[in-house]
C-alpha positions as CSV (number, residue, x, y, z in Angstrom):
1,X,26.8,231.0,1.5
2,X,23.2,231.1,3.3
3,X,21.6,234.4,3.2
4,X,17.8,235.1,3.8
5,X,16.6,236.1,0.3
6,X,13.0,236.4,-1.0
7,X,11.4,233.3,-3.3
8,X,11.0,234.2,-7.1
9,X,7.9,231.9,-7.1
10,X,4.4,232.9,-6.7
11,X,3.6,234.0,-3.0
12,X,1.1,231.5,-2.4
13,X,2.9,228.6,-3.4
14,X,6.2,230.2,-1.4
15,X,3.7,230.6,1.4
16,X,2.5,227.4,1.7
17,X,5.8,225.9,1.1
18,X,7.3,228.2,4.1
19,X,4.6,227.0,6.1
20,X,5.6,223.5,5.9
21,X,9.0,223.2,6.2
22,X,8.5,225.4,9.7
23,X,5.9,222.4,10.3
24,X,9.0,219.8,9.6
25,X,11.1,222.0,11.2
26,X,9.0,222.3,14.4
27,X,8.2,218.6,14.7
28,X,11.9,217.7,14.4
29,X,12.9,220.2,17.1
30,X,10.2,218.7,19.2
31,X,10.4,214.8,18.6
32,X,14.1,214.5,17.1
33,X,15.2,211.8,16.0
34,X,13.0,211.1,13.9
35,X,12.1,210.0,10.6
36,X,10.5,211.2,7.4
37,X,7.7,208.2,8.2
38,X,7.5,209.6,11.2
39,X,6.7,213.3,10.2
40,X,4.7,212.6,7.4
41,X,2.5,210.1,9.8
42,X,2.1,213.2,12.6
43,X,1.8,215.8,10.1
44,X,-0.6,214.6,7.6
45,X,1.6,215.3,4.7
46,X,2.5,212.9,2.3
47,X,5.7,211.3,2.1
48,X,6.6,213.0,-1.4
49,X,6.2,216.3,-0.2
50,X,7.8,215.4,3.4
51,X,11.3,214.0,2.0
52,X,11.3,217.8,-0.4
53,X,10.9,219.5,2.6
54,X,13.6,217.9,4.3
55,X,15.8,217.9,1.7
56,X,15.5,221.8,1.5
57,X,15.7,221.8,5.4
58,X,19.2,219.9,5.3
59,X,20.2,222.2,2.6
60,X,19.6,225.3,4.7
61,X,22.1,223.2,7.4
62,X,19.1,223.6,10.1
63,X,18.1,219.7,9.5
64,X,20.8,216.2,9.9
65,X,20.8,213.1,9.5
66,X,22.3,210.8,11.9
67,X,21.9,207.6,10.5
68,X,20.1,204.5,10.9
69,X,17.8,202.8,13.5
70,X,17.2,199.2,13.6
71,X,14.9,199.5,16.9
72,X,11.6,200.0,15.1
73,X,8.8,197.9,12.9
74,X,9.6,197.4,9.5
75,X,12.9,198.6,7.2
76,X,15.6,200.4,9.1
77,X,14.8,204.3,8.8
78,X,17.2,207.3,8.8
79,X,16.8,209.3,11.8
80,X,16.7,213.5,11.4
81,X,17.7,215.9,14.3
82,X,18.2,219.5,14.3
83,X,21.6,221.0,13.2
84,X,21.4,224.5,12.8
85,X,25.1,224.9,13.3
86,X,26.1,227.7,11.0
87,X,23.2,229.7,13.0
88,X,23.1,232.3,16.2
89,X,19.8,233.8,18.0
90,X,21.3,236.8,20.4
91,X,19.4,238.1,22.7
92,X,19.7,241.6,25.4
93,X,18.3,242.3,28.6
94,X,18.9,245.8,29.5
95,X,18.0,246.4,33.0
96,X,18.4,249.2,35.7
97,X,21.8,247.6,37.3
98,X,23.1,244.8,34.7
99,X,23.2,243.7,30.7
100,X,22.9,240.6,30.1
101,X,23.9,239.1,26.9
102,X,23.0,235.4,25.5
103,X,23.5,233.7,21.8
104,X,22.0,230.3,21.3
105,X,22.1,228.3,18.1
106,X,18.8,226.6,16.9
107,X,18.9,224.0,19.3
108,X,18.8,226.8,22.2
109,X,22.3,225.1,23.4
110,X,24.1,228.7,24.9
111,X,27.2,229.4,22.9
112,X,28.1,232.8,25.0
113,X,26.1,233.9,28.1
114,X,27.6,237.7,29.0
115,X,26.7,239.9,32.1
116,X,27.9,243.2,32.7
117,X,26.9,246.3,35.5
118,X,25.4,249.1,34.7
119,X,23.6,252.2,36.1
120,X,20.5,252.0,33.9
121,X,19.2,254.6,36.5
122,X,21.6,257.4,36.2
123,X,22.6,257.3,32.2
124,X,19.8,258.0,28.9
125,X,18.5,256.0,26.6
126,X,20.8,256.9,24.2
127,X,23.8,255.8,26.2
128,X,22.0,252.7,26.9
129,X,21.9,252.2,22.9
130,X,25.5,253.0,22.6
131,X,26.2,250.4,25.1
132,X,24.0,247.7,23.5
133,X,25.5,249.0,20.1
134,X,28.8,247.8,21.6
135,X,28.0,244.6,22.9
136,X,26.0,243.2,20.1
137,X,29.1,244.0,18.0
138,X,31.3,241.9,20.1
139,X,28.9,239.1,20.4
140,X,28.3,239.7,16.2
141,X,32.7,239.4,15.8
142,X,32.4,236.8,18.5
143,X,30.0,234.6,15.8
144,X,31.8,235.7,12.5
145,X,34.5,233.8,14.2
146,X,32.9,230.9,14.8
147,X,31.4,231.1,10.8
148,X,27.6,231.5,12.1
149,X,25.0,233.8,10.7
150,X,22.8,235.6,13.2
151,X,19.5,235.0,12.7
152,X,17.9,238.0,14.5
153,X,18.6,240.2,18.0
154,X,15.8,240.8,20.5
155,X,16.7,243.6,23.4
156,X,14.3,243.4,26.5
157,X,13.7,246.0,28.7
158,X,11.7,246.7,32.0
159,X,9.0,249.0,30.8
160,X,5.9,249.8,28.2
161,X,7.3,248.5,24.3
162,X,5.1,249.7,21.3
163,X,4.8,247.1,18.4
164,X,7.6,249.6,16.5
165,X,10.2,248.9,19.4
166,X,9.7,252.2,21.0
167,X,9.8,252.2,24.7
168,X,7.3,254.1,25.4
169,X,7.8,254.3,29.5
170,X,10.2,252.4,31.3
171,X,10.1,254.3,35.1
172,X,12.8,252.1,36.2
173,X,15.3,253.4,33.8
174,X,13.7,257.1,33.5
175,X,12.8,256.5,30.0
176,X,10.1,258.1,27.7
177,X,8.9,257.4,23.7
178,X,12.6,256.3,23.1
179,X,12.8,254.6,19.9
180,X,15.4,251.8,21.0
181,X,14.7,249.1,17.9
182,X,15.4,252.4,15.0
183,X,18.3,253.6,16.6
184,X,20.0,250.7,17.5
185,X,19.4,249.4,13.6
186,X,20.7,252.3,12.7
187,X,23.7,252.6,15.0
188,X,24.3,249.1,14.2
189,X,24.3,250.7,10.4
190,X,21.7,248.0,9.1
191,X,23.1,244.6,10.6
192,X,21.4,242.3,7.7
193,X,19.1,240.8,10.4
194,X,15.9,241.6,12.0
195,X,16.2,243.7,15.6
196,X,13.1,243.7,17.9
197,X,12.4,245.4,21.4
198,X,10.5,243.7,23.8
199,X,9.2,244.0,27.6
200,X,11.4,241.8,30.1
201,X,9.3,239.9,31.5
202,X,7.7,239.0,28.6
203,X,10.5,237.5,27.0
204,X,11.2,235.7,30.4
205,X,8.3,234.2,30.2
206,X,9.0,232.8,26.5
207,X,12.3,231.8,27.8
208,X,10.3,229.5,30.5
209,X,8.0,228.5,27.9
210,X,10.8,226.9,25.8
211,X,13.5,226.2,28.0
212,X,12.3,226.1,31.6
213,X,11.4,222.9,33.8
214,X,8.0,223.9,32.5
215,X,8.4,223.9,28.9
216,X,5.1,223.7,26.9
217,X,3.1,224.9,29.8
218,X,0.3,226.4,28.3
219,X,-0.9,228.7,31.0
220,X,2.4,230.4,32.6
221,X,3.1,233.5,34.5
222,X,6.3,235.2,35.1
223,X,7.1,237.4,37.4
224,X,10.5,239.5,37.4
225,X,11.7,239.8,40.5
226,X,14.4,243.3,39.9
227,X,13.8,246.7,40.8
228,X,10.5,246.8,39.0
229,X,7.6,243.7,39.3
230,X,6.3,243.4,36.1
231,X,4.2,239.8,34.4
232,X,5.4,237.9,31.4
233,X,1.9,236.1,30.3
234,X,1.3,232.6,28.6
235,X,-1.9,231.4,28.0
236,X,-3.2,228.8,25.8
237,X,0.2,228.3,24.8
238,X,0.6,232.3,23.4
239,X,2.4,235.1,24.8
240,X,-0.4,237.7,25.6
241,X,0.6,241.3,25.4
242,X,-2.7,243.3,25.3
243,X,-4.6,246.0,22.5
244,X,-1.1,247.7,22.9
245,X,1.2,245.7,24.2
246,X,1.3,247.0,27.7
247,X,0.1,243.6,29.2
248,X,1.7,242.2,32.6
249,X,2.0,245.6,34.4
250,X,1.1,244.0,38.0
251,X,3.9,246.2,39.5
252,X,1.9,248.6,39.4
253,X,-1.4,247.1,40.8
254,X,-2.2,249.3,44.0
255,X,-2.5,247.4,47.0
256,X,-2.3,249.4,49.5
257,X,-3.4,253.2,49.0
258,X,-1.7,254.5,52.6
259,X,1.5,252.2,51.8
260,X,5.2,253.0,50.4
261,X,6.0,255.3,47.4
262,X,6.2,253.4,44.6
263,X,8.4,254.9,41.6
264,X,6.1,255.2,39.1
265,X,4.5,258.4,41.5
266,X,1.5,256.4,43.2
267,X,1.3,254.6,46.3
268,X,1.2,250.7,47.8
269,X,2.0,249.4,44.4
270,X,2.7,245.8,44.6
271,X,6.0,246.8,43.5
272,X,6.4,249.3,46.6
273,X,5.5,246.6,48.8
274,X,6.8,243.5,47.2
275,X,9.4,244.5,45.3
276,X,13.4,244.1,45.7
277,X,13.3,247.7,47.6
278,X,10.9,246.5,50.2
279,X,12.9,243.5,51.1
280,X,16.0,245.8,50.9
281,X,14.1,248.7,52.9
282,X,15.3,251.5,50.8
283,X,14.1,251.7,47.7
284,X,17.0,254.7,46.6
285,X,19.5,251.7,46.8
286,X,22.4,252.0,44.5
287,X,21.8,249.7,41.7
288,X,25.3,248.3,41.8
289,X,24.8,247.6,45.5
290,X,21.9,245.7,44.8
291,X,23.5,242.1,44.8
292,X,25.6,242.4,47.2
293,X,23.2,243.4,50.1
294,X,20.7,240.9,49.2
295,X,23.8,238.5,49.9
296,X,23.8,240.1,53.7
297,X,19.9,239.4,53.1
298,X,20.3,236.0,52.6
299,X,23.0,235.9,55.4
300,X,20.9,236.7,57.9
301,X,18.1,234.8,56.8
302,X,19.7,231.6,57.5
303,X,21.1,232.5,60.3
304,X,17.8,232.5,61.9
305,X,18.2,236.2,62.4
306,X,14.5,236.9,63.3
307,X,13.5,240.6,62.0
308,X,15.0,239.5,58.7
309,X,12.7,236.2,58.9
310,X,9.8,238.8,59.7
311,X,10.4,241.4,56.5
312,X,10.7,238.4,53.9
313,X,7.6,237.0,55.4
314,X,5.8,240.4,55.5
315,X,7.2,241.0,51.4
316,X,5.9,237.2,50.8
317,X,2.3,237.9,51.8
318,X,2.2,240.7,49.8
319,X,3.6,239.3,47.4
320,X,0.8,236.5,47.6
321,X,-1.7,239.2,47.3
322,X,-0.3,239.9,43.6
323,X,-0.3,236.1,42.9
324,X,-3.9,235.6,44.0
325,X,-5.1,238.2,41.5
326,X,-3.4,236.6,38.3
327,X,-4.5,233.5,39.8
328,X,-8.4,234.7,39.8
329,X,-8.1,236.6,36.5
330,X,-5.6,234.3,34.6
331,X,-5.7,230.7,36.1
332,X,-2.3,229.9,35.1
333,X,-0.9,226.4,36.3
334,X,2.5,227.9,37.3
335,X,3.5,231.5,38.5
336,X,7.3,231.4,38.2
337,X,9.6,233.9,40.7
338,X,12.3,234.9,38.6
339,X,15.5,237.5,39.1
340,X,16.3,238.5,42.6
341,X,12.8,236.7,44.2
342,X,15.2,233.4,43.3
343,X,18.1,233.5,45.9
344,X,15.2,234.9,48.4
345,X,12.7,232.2,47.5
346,X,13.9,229.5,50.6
347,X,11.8,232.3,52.4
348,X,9.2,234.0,50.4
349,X,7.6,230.8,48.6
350,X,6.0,230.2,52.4
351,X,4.5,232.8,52.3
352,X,3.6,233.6,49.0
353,X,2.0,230.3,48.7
354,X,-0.5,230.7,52.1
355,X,-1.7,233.9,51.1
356,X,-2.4,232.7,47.6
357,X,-4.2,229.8,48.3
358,X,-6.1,231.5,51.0
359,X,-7.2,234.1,48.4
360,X,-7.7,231.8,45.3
361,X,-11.3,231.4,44.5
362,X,-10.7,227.4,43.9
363,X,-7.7,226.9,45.5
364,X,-7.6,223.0,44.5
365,X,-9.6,222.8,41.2
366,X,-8.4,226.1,40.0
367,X,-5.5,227.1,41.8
368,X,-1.6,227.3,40.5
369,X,2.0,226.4,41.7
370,X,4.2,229.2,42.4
371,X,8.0,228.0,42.3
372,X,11.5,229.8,41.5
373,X,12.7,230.0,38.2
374,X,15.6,227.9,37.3
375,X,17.3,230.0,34.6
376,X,18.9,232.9,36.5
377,X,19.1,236.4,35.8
378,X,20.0,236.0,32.0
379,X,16.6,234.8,31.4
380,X,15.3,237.7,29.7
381,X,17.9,237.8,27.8
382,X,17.5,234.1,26.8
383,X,13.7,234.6,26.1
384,X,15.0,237.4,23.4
385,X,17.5,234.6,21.8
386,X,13.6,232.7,22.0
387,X,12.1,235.0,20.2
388,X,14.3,235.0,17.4
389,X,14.1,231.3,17.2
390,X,9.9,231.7,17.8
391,X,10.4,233.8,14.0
392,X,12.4,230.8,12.6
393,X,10.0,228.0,13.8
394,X,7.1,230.4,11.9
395,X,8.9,230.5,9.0
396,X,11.3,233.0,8.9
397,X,13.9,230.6,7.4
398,X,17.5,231.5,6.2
399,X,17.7,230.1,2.3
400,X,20.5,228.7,0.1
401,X,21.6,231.6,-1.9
């Protein structure tokens, strides 16, 4: 059996040794197949210590071989990809009208993807934990079954997240200092894996960063496009989250100071102005009606209907204005609409895109593409699967007991 236990040697030699085989481990992800040559040649480690490392990687059942290749300069070579079979990342989204459920295995192939409704809005926190509770339980029986070990669980929601897992504020949900990560451990009476809270966006944004169309994009920007706005953040190839991890909170940029209510208390928030409740005109909408009039939305916008051409337009300039300042501050090379901006973006990317190049300082030298994201409304819930593999790739690395 594999089960993550802690090396008897001494901690440097452990460390360094941990270090490297999530340097093997990464390369292989990244290049697969490859060989030990071809590792030791990229890496700069020697071919001793290489063929150790992947011996202990095959061990762990993360690293296979698949043979030989004959297309290449000099002796046939046996060619390593990942395996990781026996392994599960899960990860949650909980947002104001839906949970979202994913498990990946180390390859970040999806071996369940889940999505359920739910009134974030008009429950607490603690129900929301009892619900999580529940489905990470079914997803955990759902993996036993299939003889795989989770590796960790990363819950995302749409507000402020301490480094502890405590959300903080979440004014979406109604939420204050609600210690989500501690009782969900506990309620989960100590899993044997690591459980993590993060924002949403931000894990949407790792989940563009490692799965997306633009993967390895090292200066990214997310936007979540639900009943808040908030800004998952990539640059130089690392999520930023700030001094206290409140980073990204462009939702609640004023833009207007005589414009709509937003729900955090102030006015002509970008999320007031560009957010799902301005396209939908009412921002005391029913969550669980969300989807289905941004359907009639969508209707009517190709149908040529013309006041519905007239609000998106009106929600993409604004929404431009919000882009123009990350593209000033940030310089990111792609801004990425995700959630419900997606089904709308046909007519919001217009706009979004004049008023952003018309406010970016270099609009050709420095300027960014903005384009829909591609992985749907479970990519929060992906980027939290991410983020558990993110751990393994550092290290974290299930041994042979």
């Amino acid at each position: 059996m594999i089960t993550p236990t802690t090396d008897p040697r001494p901690a440097d030699f452990a460390d360094v040794r941990a270090t490297n085989l999530a340097v093997v481990l990464r390369f292989v992800r990244e290049q697969a197949p490859c060989s030990r040559a071809d590792i030791a040649a990229s890496t700069g480690l020697n071919k001793a210590t290489v063929s150790s490392l992947v011996t202990d990687l095959i061990d762990r059942r993360l690293v296979r071989e698949t043979g030989l290749t004959e297309n290449r300069v000099g002796r046939p070579a046996t060619m390593l990809v990942l395996d990781g079979s026996p392994y599960a990342a899960i990860g949650i989204e909980v947002n104001v009208d839906y949970v979202t459920a994913v498990a990946v295995d180390l390859a970040g192939e999806r071996l369940l993807s889940w999505r359920r409704s739910f009134s974030g809005a008009a429950g607490t926190a603690a129900q929301a934990m009892a619900t999580v509770a529940g489905i990470v339980r079914r997803v955990a029986t759902r993996m036993a079954k299939e003889e795989r070990q989770i590796l960790g669980l990363t819950v995302g929601v749409p507000g402020l997240i301490d480094a502890d897992g405590t959300v903080r504020i979440a004014p979406n949900l109604g939420w204050r200092d609600a210690d989500l990560c501690g009782d969900l451990t506990r309620a989960l009476r100590d899993p044997g894996f690591p459980v993590q809270v993060d924002n949403d966006a931000n894990l949407a944004a790792l989940a563009e960063y490692r799965f997306g169309p633009h993967a390895g994009t090292a200066n990214l920007v997310y936007l979540t496009g639900e009943i808040g706005v908030g800004a998952g953040i990539i640059l130089d190839g690392r999520l930023r989250r700030g001094g206290q991890g409140y980073g990204g909170e462009i939702g609640h940029i004023q833009l207007d100071p005589f414009g709509a209510e937003c729900r955090c208390g102030r006015l002509g928030c970008l999320e007031a102005v560009a957010g799902i409740g301005a396209v939908l005109e009412h921002a005391a909408i029913s969550p669980a009606e969300v989807e289905v009039e941004l359907d009639e939305v969508v209707r009517l916008a190709r149908a040529g209907d013309a006041r519905t051409l007239a609000l998106l337009s009106s929600v993409g300039h604004n929404l431009g204005k919000g882009v123009a300042l990350m593209a000033n501050l940030l310089n990111p090379e792609v801004v990425i609409l995700g959630g419900y901006y997606v089904p709308l973006a046909p007519w919001l990317l217009p706009s979004v895109e004049t008023e952003t190049r018309g406010r970016t300082i270099a609009p050709d030298a420095g300027g960014c593409r903005v384009v829909a994201s591609t992985l749907g409304y479970g990519a929060a819930a992906l980027g939290g699967a991410a983020r558990v593999l993110d751990s393994v790739d550092s290290g974290r690395l299930p041994r042979v007991s």
